[in-house]
C-alpha positions as CSV (number, residue, x, y, z in Angstrom):
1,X,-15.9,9.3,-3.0
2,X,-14.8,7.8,-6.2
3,X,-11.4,5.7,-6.4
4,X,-8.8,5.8,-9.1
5,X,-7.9,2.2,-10.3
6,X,-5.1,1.7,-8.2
7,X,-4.9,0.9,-4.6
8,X,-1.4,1.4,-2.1
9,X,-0.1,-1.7,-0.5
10,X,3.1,-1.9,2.1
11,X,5.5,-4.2,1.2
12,X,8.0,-3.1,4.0
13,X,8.3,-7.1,5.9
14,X,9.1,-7.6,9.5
15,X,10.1,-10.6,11.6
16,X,7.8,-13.5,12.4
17,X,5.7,-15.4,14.6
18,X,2.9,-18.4,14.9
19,X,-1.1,-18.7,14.0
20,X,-4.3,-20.1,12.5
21,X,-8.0,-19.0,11.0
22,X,-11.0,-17.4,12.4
23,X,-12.3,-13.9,12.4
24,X,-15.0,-12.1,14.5
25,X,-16.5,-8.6,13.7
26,X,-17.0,-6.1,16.3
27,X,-18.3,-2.5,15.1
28,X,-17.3,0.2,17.2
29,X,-18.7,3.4,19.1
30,X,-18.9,6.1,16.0
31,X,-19.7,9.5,15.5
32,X,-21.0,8.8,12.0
33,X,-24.7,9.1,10.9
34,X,-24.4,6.8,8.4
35,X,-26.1,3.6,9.0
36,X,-22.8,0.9,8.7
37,X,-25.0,-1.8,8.8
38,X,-26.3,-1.4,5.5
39,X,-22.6,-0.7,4.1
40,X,-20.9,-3.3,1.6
41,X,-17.1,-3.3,0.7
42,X,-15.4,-4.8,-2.4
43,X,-13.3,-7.9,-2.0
44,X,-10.1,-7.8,0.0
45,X,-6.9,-10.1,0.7
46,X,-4.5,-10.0,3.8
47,X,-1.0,-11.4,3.7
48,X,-0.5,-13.0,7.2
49,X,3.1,-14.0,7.0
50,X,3.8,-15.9,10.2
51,X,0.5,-18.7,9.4
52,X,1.4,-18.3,5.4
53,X,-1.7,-17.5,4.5
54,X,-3.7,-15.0,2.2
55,X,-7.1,-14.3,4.0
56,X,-10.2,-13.3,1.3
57,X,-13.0,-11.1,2.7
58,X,-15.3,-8.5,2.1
59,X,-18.2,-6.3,4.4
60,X,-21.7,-7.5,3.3
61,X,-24.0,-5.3,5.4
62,X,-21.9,-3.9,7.7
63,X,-20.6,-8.0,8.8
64,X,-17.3,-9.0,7.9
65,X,-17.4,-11.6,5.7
66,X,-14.6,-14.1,4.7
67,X,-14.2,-15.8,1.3
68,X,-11.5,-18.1,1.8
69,X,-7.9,-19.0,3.4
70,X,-5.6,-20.1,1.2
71,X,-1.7,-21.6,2.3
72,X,0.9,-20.0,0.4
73,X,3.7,-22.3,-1.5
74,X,6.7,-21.3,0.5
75,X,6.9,-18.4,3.2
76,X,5.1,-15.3,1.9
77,X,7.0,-12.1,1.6
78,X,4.2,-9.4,-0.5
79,X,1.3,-9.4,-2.5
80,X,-0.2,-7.3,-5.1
81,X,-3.2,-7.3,-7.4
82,X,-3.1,-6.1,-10.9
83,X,-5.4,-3.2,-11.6
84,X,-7.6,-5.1,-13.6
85,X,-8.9,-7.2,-10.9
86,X,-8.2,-10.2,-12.7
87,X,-5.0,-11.6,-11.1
88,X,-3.2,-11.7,-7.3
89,X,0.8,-11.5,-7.4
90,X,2.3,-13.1,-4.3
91,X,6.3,-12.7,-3.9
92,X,7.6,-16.2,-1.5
93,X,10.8,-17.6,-0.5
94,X,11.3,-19.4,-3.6
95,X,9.8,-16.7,-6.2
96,X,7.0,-15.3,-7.6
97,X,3.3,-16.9,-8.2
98,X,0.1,-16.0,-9.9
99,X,-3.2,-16.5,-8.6
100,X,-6.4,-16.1,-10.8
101,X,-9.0,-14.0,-9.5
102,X,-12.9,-14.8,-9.6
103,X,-15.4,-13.3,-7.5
104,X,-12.6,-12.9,-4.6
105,X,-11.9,-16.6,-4.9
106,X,-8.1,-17.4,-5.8
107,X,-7.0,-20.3,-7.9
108,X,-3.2,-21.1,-8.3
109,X,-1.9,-20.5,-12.3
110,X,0.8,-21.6,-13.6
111,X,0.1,-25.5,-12.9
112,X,1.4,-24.0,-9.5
113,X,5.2,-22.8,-10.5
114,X,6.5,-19.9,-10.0
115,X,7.0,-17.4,-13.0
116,X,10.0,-15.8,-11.7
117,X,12.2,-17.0,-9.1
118,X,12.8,-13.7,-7.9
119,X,12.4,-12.7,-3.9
120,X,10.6,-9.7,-4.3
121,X,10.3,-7.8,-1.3
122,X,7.9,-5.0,-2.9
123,X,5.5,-5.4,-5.9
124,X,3.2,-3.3,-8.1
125,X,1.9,-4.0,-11.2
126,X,1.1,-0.9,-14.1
127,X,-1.9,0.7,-15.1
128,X,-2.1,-1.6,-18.2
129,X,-1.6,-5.0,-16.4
130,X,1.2,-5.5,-19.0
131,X,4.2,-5.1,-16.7
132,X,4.6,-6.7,-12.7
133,X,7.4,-4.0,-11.5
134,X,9.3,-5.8,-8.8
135,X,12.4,-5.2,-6.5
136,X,14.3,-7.9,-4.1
137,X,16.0,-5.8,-1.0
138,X,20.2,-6.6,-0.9
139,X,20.2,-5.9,-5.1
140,X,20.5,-2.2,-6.2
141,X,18.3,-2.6,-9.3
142,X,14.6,-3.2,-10.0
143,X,13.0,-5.3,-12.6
144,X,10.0,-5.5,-15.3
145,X,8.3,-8.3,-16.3
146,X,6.2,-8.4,-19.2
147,X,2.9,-10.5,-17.9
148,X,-0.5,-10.7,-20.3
149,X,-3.2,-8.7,-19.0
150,X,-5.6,-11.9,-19.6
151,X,-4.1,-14.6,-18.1
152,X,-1.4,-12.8,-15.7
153,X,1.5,-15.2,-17.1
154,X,4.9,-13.9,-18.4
155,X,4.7,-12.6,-22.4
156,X,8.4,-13.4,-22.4
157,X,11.5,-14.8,-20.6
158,X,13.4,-11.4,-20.5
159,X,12.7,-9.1,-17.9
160,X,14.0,-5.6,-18.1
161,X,16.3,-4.1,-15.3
162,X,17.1,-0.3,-14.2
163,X,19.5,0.5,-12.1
164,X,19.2,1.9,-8.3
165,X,21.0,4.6,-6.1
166,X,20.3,2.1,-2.8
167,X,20.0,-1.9,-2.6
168,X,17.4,-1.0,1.0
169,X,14.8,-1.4,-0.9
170,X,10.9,-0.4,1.0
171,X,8.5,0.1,-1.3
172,X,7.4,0.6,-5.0
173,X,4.3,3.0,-6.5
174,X,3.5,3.5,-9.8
175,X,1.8,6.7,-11.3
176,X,-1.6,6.4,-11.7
177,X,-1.3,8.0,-15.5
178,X,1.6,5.5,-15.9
179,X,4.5,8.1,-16.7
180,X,6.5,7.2,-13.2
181,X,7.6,4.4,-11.1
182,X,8.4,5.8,-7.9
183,X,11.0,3.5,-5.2
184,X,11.4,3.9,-1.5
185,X,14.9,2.8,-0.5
186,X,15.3,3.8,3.3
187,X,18.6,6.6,3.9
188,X,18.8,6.0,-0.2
189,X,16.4,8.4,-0.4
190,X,13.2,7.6,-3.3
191,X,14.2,6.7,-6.9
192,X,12.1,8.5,-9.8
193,X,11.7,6.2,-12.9
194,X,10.3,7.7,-15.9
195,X,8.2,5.0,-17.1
196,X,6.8,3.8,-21.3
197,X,4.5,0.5,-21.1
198,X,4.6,0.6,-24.6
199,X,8.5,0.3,-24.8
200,X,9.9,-3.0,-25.2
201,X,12.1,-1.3,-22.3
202,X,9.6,0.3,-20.0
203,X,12.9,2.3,-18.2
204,X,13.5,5.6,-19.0
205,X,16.7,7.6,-17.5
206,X,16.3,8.2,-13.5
207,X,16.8,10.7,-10.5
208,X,16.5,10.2,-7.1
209,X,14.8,12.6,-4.4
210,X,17.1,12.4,-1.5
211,X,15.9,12.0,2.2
212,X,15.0,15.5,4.0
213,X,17.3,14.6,7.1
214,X,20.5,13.3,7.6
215,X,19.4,9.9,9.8
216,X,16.2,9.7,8.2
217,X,14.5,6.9,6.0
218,X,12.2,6.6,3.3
219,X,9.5,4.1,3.8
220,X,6.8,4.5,1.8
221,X,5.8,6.0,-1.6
222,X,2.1,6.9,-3.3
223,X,0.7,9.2,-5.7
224,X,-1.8,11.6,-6.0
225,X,-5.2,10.0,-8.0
226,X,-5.0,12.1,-10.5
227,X,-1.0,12.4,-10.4
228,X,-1.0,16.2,-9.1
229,X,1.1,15.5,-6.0
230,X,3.9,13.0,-5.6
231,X,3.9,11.3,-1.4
232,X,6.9,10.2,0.7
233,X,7.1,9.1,4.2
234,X,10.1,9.0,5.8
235,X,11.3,9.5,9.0
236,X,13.4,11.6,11.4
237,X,11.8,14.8,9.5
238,X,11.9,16.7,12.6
239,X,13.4,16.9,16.5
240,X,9.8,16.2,17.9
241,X,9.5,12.6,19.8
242,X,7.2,11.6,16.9
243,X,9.6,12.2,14.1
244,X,8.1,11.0,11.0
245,X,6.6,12.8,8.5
246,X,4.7,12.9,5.4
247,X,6.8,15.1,2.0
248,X,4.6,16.4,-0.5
249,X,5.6,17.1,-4.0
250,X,4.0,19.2,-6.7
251,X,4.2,16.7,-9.9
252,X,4.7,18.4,-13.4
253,X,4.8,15.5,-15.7
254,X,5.3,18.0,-19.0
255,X,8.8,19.2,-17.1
256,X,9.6,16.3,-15.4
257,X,10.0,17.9,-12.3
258,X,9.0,17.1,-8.7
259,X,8.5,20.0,-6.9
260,X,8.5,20.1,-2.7
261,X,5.8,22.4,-1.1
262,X,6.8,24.7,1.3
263,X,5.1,23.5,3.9
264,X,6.6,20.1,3.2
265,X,7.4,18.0,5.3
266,X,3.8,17.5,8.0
267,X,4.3,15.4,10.4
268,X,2.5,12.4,10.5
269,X,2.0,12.0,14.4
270,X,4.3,9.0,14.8
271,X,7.9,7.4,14.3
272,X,7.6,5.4,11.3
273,X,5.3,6.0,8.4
274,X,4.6,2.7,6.9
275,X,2.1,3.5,4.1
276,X,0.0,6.0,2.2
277,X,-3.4,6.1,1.2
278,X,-4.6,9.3,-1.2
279,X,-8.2,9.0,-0.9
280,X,-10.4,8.2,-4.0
281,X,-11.5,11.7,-4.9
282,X,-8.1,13.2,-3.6
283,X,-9.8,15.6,-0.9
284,X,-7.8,13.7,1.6
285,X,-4.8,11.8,2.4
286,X,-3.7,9.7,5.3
287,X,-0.5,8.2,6.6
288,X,-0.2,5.3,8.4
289,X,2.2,4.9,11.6
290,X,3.8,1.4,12.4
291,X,4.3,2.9,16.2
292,X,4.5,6.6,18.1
293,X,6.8,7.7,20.7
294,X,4.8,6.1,23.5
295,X,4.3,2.7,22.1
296,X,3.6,-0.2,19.5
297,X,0.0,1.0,18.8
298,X,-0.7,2.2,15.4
299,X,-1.9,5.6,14.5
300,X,-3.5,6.9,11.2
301,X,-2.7,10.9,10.6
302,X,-5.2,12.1,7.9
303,X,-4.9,15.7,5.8
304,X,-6.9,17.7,3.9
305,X,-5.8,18.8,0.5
306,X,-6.6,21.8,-1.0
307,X,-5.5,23.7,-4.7
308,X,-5.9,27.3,-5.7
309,X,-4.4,27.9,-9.3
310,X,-2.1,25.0,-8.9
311,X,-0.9,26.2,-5.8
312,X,-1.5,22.8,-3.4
313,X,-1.4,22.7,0.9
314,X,-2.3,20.3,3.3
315,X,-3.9,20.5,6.6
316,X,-4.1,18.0,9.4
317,X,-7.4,16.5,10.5
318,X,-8.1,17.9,14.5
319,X,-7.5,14.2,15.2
320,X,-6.0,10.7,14.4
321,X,-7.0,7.7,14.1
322,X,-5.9,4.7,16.2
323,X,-5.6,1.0,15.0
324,X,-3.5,-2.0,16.6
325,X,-0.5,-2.5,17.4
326,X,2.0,-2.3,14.4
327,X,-0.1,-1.1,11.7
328,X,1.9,-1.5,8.7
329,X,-0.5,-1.0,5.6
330,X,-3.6,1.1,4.4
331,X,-6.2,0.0,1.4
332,X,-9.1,1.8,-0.1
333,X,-12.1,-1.0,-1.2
334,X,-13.8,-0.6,-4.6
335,X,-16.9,1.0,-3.5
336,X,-14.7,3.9,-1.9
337,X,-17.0,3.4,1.4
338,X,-14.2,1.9,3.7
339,X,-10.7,2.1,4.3
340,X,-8.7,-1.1,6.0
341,X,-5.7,-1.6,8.0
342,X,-3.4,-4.2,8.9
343,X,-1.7,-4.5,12.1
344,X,1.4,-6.6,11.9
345,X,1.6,-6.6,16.0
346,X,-1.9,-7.9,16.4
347,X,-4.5,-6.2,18.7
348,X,-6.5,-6.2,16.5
349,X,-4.7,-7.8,12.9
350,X,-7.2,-6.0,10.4
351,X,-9.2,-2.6,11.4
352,X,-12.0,-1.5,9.0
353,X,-13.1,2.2,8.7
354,X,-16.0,4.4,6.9
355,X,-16.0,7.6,6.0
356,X,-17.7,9.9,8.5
357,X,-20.9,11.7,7.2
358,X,-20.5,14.3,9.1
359,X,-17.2,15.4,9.7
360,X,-15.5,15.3,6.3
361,X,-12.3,13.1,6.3
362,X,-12.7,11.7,9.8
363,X,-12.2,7.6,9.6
364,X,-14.9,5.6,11.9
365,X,-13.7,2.1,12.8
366,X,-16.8,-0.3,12.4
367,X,-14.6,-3.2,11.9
368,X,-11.9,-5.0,14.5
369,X,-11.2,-8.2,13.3
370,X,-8.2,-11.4,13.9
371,X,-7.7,-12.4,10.1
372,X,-6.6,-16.2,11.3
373,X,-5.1,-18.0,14.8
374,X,-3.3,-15.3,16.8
375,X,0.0,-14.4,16.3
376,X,-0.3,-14.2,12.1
377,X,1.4,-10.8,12.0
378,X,-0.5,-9.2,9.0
379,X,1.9,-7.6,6.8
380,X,0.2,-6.5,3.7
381,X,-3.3,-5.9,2.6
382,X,-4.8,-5.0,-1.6
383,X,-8.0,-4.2,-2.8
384,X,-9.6,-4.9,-5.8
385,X,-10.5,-1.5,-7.6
C-alpha cells in the first residue's frame, strides 16, 4: 500500500495527569499470514502531555524499538512534522519550537527559543514545507507562517491571518495537492480555506460546511490521498447510542465545490470521532473513537472505498478494531506496513497494527506498548512519510 506524503495527526487536547519512560512490546493473537516478525516501520514520535515528553521509536523486526525521550520546554500541547521529514513542530505553553530531524533523533533549533509565541492547539504544515498553518482555540482566526523548507526557521516576522466562523478550534488538515486547508471547529461546523503557497498571502476567500445535526460537533478533519474525497467526523450524526459518525464529501477542486454523498454520514461505531486516517493507496479509511456508548475503550471503524465513473461509496469493514482506553489519534508509518494509535486513557498508551494479508482492510494489533511511566496520557502521534 503506498502512502501519500502526508500523515493525519489529532490535535484535539484533554486534561492531565503524572508519568515516566519505559516501553515493552507484546504482539498479539492475529489472523494475519504475514510473518510480523520480519516487519519494519518508519520512525515515529508520541506527544505524552502529562510527563512532557516526545517518545521516538520505530518497529525493527516486528520489536518495538525506541530512539529517544526527549523533555519538552514548557507543557506540550501538539506536534507536527513537516512533510519533508526534516523538521518536528511542537506547540507548548509558551509558544512554538522547532526540532531538527536526523535518523528519528531530535535536536532543538533555534538556540532553543521559540519562533512564535503562539499557543497552538492544532498544527499542520503544507505540502511544500514553506508554510506551518497553525490555530490557538479561544481566537476565531488561524495563522501562516512562512518557515524555510531547509532549516524549518521563520523566512519572515509576518505571519498571515484568515479569519474563522468559530474560536472552538479541533483540528487542521491540509489538502494533499495543496489547494485547501480544511478546520474542525466543534458546533462551528469545518472551515474550507482555499489555499496559494506561492502567494505572499497563502488565504484565499472561505466557506464553511456546517455540522449535520443540531448538538453535534466537528472533531476531526482529513483528506482523501489523492484529494477525491474530503473527511469529517463529528458527532451526534444519528439517535443511535453510538452517535458519531464519519461525512464524506465528493471534492471538485476545478468548481470549488464539496459535495456530500448520499450515503453520508456512516457511522463510525462510537461517540466521539477523534481522528482520521485514509489509507495510503486510498482503498480504505478508518475512524478513530475516543470512547463508545459502553465505556472509555477506544474503537477503530474502518471502510472500504469504492468509485465507478466518479460516483464514490463507502462500506463498513464486518468488524472494528479495539485499542485502549481514550484513543485519540491514528498515523500511517512510511513503509505503509503499520498503522499506530494513541490512547490518551492509557491501557495500553500506543497500539501498533499491520495490514491483514488476508482479509483486505482488516487491522492486526502486533504491537501494545506504555510509551513512558504510567499515567502520560498520549495525546498526539506523527509519522515521518
Amino acid at each position: 500500500m503506498k502512502m501519500a506524503k502526508w500523515f493525519l495527526l489529532l490535535t484535539t487536547v484533554v486534561p492531565v495527569l503524572t508519568g515516566c519512560s519505559g516501553f515493552w512490546n507484546a504482539p498479539s493473537s492475529s489472523s494475519s499470514t504475514t510473518s510480523t516478525t520480519t516487519l519494519s516501520s518508519g520512525y515515529f514520535f508520541v506527544l505524552n502531555v502529562e510527563t512532557n515528553q516526545i517518545v521516538s521509536y520505530y518497529v525493527s523486526a516486528g520489536t518495538l524499538t525506541k530512539v529517544a525521550t526527549y523533555t519538552t520546554p514548557d507543557t506540550p500541547i501538539t506536534l507536527t512534522v513537516a512533510p519533508n521529514d526534516t523538521h518536528l513542530y511542537l506547540s507548548t505553553a509558551s509558544g512554538i519550537y522547532v526540532y531538527t530531524i536526523s535518523s528519528g533523533k531530535l535536536t532543538i533549533a533555534n538556540s532553543g527559543d521559540t519562533i512564535s509565541s503562539d499557543v497552538a492547539y492544532t498544527m499542520q504544515v503544507d505540502q511544500t514545507s514553506g508554510w506551518l498553518i497553525e490555530a490557538v482555540n479561544g481566537q476565531s482566526y488561524a495563522s501562516a507562517i512562512p518557515v524555510s523548507s531547509s532549516t524549518g526557521l521563520p523566512t519572515s516576522t509576518t505571519q498571515q491571518t484568515v479569519s474563522l466562523y468559530s474560536s472552538s478550534i479541533q483540528q487542521i488538515a491540509v489538502s494533499p495537492n495543496n489547494d485547501y486547508v480544511f478546520i474542525a471547529m466543534g458546533s462551528g461546523g469545518t472551515q474550507v480555506i482555499p489555499f496559494t503557497p506561492g502567494n505572499s498571502n497563502p488565504f484565499g476567500s472561505t466557506s464553511r460546511i456546517g455540522v449535520y445535526g443540531s448538538s453535534g460537533a466537528a472533531l476531526s478533519v482529513a483528506v482523501d490521498p489523492s484529494e477525491r474525497l474530503l473527511y469529517i467526523g463529528e458527532t451526534a450524526v444519528s439517535s443511535s447510542s453510538n452517535s458519531g459518525g464519519l461525512r464524506v464529501f465528493k471534492i471538485s477542486t476545478s468548481a470549488g465545490t464539496f459535495t456530500e454523498l448520499s450515503a453520508s454520514p456512516y457511522g463510525s461505531k462510537g461517540l466521539a470521532p477523534y481522528s482520521i486516517l485514509p489509507e495510503a493507496g486510498g482503498s480504505y479509511v478508518y475512524v478513530a473513537n475516543r470512547q463508545t456508548s459502553s465505556g472509555s475503550t477506544g474503537v477503530i471503524a474502518g471502510f472500504t472505498i469504492t468509485s465507478s465513473s466518479s460516483t464514490y461509496a463507502l462500506t463498513a469493514l464486518g468488524s472494528t478494531f479495539s485499542a485502549g482506553k481514550y484513543t485519540v489519534a491514528l498515523a500511517e508509518d512510511s513503509t505503509d506496513q503499520f498503522v499506530f494509535a494513541v490512547n490518551y486513557g492509557g491501557s495500553y498508551d500506543l497500539t501498533g497494527y499491520v495490514f491483514d494479508s488476508s482479509s483486505a482492510g482488516y487491522l492486526d494489533t502486533v504491537v501494545e506498548s506504555t510509551t513512558g511511566t504510567d499515567p502520560v496520557q498520549a495525546s498526539a502521534i506523527a509519522a515521518l512519510r
